[in-house]
C-alpha positions, -999 to 999 in steps of 0.1 A, spaced: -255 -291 1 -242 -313 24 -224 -352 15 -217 -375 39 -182 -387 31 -180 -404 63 -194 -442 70 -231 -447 81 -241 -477 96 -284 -479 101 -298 -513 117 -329 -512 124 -361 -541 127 -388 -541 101 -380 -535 62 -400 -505 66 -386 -490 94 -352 -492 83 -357 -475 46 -372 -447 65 -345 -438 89 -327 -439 60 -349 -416 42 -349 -394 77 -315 -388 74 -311 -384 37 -338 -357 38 -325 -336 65 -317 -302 59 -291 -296 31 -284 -334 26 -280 -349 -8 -264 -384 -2 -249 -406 22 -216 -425 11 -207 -446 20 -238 -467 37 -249 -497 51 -280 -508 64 -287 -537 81 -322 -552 86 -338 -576 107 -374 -585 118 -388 -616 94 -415 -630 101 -416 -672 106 -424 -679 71 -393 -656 63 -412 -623 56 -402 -587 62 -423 -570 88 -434 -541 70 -453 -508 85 -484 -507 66 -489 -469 71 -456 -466 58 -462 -484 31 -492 -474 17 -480 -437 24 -455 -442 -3 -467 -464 -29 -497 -432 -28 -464 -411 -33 -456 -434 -62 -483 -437 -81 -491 -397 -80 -459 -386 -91 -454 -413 -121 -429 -438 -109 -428 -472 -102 -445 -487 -71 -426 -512 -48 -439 -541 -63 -428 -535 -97 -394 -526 -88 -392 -557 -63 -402 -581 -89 -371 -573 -110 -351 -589 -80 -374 -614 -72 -405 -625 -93 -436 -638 -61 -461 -643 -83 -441 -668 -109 -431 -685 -79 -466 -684 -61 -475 -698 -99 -451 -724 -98 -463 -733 -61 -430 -734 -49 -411 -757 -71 -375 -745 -78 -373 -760 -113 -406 -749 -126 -400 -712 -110 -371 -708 -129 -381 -718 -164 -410 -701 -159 -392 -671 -157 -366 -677 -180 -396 -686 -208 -413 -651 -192 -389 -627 -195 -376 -633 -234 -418 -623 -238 -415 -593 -215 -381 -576 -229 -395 -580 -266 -428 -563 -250 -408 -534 -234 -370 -533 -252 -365 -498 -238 -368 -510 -199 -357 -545 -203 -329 -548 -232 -298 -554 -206 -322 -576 -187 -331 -577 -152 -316 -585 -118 -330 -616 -115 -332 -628 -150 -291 -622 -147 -288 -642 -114 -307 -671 -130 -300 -667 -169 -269 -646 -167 -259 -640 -204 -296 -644 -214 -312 -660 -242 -333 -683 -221 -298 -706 -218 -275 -688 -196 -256 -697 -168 -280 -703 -137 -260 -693 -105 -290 -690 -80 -293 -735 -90 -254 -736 -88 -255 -719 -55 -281 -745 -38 -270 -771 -56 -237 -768 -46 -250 -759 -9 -276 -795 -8 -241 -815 -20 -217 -794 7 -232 -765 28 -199 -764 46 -163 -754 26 -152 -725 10 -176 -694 18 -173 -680 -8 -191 -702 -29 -221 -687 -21 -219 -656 -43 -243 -644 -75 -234 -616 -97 -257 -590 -115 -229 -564 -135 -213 -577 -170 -184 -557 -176 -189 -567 -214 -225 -548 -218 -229 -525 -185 -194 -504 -189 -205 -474 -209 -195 -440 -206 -233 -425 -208 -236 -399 -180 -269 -422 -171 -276 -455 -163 -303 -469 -145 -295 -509 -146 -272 -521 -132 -271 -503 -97 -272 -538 -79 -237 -554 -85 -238 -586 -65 -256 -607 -36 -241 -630 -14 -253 -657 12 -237 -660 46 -247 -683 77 -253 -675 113 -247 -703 141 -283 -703 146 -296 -719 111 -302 -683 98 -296 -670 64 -277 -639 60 -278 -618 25 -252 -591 18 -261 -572 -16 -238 -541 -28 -247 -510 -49 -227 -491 -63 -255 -462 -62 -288 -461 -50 -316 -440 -55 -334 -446 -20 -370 -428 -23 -382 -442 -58 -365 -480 -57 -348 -487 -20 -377 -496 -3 -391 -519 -38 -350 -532 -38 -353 -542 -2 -388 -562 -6 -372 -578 -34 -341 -588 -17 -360 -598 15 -382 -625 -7 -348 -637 -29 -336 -642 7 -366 -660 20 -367 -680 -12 -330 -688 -13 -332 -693 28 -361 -720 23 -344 -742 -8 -319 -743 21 -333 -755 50 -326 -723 71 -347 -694 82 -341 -656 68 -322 -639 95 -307 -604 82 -304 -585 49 -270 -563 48 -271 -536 16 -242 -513 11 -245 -487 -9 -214 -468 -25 -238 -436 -25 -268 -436 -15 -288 -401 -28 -322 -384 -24 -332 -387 -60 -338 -358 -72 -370 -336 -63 -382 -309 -45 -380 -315 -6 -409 -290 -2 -433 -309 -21 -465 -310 -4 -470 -343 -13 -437 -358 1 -443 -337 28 -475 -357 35 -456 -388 31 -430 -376 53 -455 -367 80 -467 -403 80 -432 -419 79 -422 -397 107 -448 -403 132 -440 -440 127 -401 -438 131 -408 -422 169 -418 -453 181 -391 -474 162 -356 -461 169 -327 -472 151 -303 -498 164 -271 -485 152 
């Protein structure tokens, strides 16, 4: 078994691209983990997008769905809800008590999955109830009054010490700990999120999706274009399943044939 203890840097361009030379690497012979890493991604499209591999794509959602767990859509909507803000045609207010109203409707629906909450029900309702503290509003708020200042203003948090310490030997939420917004000197918005772990074949490709749209949405409410998403992970693991599968081998087929053409950057 082998554990990286050393640092691992991956940039790469297109959402898709990136996850899988992370998934390359993590998959390789006798690996297990990476720890620490940090990927860096680029390639948006101009409305703010990711570019995404389609063949990649659809070769794991197939891998998904066969093997019982969550696609990327569902796991990308805990970090950022598109259709309620498609529904609310892009106005901020509306999007957000939407979602507020929403989710009190989903966790009494599904308690087991949603009792601590969700990613972005804590970034926008933060000790829940439908009346919490709102920090993605502070944040551009704060930003449309004075976008210049003290950087690091511009900082959301998703981990409660006062319900997420436990000493249960498993916990799924919360592996996301905290976002932040940086700028670059070319009116492009720059998100940092941090993981303490990160299970990178069932939700890293669904947790970059959704972090790409926060950043597009938080990148648009401030005049800027999305330029970069950072995530560092404390650990970064395989999950675990059998690397001989021959279904994840047919998914690894497709992802490696698309990687040869798309080399990392770091």
């Amino acid at each position: 078994m082998t554990k990286s203890g050393s640092p691992r840097l991956i940039e790469a361009s297109g959402l898709s691209i990136a996850w899988g030379h992370v998934l390359s690497e993590l998959t390789a012979p006798g690996c297990t983990e990476i720890s620490p890493l940090t990927l860096s991604i680029t390639g948006f499209d101009d409305d703010g997008y990711p570019v995404e591999n389609q063949n990649i794509r659809v070769a794991l959602d197939h891998w998904l769905e066969i093997t019982g767990k969550r696609g990327c859509e569902n796991v990308a909507f805990t970090i950022f809800p598109e259709r309620y803000y498609v529904l609310a045609q892009g106005n901020r207010a509306e999007f957000f008590e939407m979602y507020r109203e929403a989710f009190q409707r989903i966790q009494k629906l599904n308690p087991q999955n949603n009792k601590k909450g969700s990613y972005f029900q804590r970034l926008i309702d933060f000790e829940g109830g439908g009346k919490g503290f709102n920090q993605l509003e502070w944040i551009l708020a704060e930003y449309e009054r004075r976008p210049s200042g003290r950087r690091s203003r511009w900082q959301a948090t998703t981990f409660d010490p006062h319900r997420d310490v436990s000493r249960t030997s498993l916990q799924e939420f919360p592996c996301l700990q905290q976002v932040s917004f940086t700028f670059s000197e070319t009116n492009g918005l720059i998100v940092n999120a941090f993981y303490a772990t990160q299970q990178i074949i069932r939700k890293g490709y669904g947790n970059y999706l959704g972090l790409s749209r926060l950043g597009r949405f938080m990148a648009h409410e401030m005049g800027l274009k999305m330029e970069r998403l950072n995530v560092f992970v404390g650990v970064a693991q395989a999950d675990d399943l059998k690397k001989t599968d021959p279904d994840f081998l047919a998914m690894m087929a497709v992802i490696k044939a698309e990687l040869q053409n798309a080399p990392v950057l770091a």
